[in-house]
N, C-alpha and C positions, 0 to 999 in steps of 0.2 A: 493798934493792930486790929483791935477787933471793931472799930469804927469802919477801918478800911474793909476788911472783910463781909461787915453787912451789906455793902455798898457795892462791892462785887455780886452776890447771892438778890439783892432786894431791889439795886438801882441806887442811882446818884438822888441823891432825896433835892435836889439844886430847881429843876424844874416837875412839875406835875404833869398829866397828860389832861387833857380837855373834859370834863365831866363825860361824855356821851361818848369816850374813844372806850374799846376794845379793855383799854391796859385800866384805865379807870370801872370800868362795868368787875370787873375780876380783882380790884384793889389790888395793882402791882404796877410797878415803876417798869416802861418800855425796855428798859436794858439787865432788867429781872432775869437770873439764868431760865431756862425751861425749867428743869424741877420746880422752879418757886410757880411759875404761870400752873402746872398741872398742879401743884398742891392747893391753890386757889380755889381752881376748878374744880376738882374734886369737893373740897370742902364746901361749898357754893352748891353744888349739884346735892349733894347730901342734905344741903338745908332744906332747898325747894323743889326736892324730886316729893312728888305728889304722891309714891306711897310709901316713903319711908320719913320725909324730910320733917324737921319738926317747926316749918311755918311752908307747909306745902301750900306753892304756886308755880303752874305752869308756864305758865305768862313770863315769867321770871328766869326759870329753868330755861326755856329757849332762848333768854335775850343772855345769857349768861354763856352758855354752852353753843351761840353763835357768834358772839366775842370772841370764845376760845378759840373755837374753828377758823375765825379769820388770824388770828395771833399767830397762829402754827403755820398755817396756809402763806400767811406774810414771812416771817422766818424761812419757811422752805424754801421758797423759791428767792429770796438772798441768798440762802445755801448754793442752788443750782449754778453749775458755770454759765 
């Protein structure tokens, strides 16, 4: 039950997504609920945000937090009729 459960929350662990995709840059499986993608993020942005993060890089922080923004942007508009 709790094997099923992660795999619901985390994704099907069966295929990975491409090193340079979106769901890889944020370490999460495409079929990751949203909560899991924003806890990611969060926790990523907290690393290399430049003045709190504790191996602060910019460079990073935006390739990170533009993953995100397309992850959601792609979700939303599946949502849309």
């Amino acid at each position: 039950m709790a094997r099923k459960a992660a795999g619901l929350i985390n994704g099907s662990p069966a295929e990975a997504p491409p090193p340079d995709s979106p769901y890889s840059i944020l370490g999460v499986h495409p079929d990751a609920l949203d909560i899991v993608v924003r806890g990611a993020y969060r926790s990523l942005a907290r690393e290399y945000h430049p003045d709190t993060g504790e191996h602060p890089d910019p460079a990073k922080l935006q390739r990170v937090t533009e993953a995100y923004n397309a992850i959601m942007a792609e979700r939303k508009s599946a949502k849309a009729p």
